[in-house]
LOTIKOL-419676 format. One record per residue (C-alpha): z, x, y; residue in one letter. Coordinates in steps of 0.25 Angstrom, whole numbers, plus 2048, in hexadecimal, padded with zeros to 3 digits. Example, Ala and Ser with C-alpha at 12.3 -4.5 7.8 and 13.67 -1.06 7.14 Angstrom:
// residues 2
81F8317EEA 81D8377FCS 
//
This chain:
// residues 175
ACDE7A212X AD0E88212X AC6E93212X ABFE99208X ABFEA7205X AAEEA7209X AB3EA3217X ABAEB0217X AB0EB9210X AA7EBB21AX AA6EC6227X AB2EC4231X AABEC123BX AA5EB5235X AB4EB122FX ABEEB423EX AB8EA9246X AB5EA123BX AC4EA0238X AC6E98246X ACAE8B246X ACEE8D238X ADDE89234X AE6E9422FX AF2E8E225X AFFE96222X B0AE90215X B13E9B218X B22E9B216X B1FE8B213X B1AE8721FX B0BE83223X B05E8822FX AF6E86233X AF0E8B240X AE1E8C244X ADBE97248X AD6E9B254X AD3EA9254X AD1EB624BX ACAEC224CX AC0ECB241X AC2EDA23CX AB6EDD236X AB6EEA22DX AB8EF822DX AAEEF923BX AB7EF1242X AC0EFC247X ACCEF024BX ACBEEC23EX AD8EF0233X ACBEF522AX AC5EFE232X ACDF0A22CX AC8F0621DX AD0F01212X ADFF05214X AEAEFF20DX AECEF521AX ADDEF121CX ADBEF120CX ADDEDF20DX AD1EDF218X AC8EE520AX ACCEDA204X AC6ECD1FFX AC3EC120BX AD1EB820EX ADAEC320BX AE6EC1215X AE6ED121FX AF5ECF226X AF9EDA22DX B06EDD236X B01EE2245X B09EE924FX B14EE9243X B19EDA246X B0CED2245X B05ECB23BX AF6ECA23BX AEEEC2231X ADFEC622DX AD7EC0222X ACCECA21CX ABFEC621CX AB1ECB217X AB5ECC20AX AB8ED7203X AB8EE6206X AB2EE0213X ABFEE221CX ABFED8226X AC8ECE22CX ACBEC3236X AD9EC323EX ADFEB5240X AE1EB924EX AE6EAA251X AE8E9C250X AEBE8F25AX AF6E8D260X AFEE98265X AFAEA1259X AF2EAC261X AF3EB825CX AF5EBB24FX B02EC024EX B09EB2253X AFDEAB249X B02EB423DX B12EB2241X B0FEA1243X B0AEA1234X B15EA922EX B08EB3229X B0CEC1225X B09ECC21EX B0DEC4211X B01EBE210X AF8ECD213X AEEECE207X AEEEC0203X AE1EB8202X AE0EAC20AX AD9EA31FFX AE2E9B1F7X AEDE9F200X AF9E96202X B00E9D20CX AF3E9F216X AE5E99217X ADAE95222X AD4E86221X AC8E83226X AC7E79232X AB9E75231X AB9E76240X AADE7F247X AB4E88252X AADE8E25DX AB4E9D263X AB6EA926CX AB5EB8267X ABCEC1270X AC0ED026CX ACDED2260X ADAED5266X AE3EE0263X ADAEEB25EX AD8EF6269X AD6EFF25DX AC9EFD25AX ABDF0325EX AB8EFB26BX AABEF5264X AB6EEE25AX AC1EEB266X AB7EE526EX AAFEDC264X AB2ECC263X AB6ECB256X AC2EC125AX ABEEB1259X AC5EA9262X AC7E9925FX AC1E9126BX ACEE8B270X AC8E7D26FX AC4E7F261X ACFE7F259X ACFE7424EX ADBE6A24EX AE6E6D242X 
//
């Protein structure tokens, strides 16, 4: 069953590791792809400094004011896609990373490449999407939270914090 848009309408820090163990499905360029996912990480708002929002609404963080499910994929480093999904609701700029997924999908440049997801799909909602979605597996998961990666940029209360959800490695629900 795919999840609903109530799933996602709530804080991100209630939505990032409630995603683990939760299958993410591509149907791009005609071919299926369905990986599960094992980690992501919260950006929580205008006072998270590592967060895109915490300049405001710009014309590149405009998505993350936007209703709960919309897609927020951006290139990093000029080569990389990164794929987000807004959360909160709207005007409530929050968003989860999908950071990665089993298999040798970790980091999310390789998880974004495997699934063929691009910018293409940037501002799309994730409801009633046939190109992309996330299934419920109906499987409790039990995980780690560690500090997020790559953001030295921000202030060292928001560098430091553990807002990235690790999968337990023995967790991960069988496809």
């Amino acid at each position: 069953m795919k999840l609903s848009r109530e799933f996602f309408d709530r804080d991100v820090l209630n939505v990032a590791p409630d995603l683990l163990g939760k299958r993410l499905v591509t149907q791009l360029d005609g071919e299926m792809r369905s990986l599960i996912i094992t980690e992501t990480e919260a950006y929580r708002g205008e006072e998270d400094t590592a967060c895109h929002a915490s300049k405001g609404k710009t014309k590149r963080t405009e998505l993350l004011y936007r209703d709960s499910g919309t897609l927020y994929i951006y290139l990093c480093y000029g080569m990389h896609w990164l794929f987000n999904i807004v959360t909160g609701g709207k005007d409530n700029p929050q968003a989860v990373l999908i950071r990665a997924c089993e298999g040798k999908f970790n980091g999310p440049a390789k998880l974004t490449k495997f699934l063929k997801i691009t910018g293409e799909l940037n501002g799309e909602s994730i409801f009633d999407n046939p190109k992309i979605w996330i299934e419920d597996t109906d499987q409790p998961c039990e995980y780690l939270t560690d500090k997020r990666v790559g953001i030295n940029y921000a202030t060292p209360y928001y560098r430091d914090i553990n807002w990235r959800f690790i999968l337990k490695s023995d967790q991960s629900p069988a496809l």
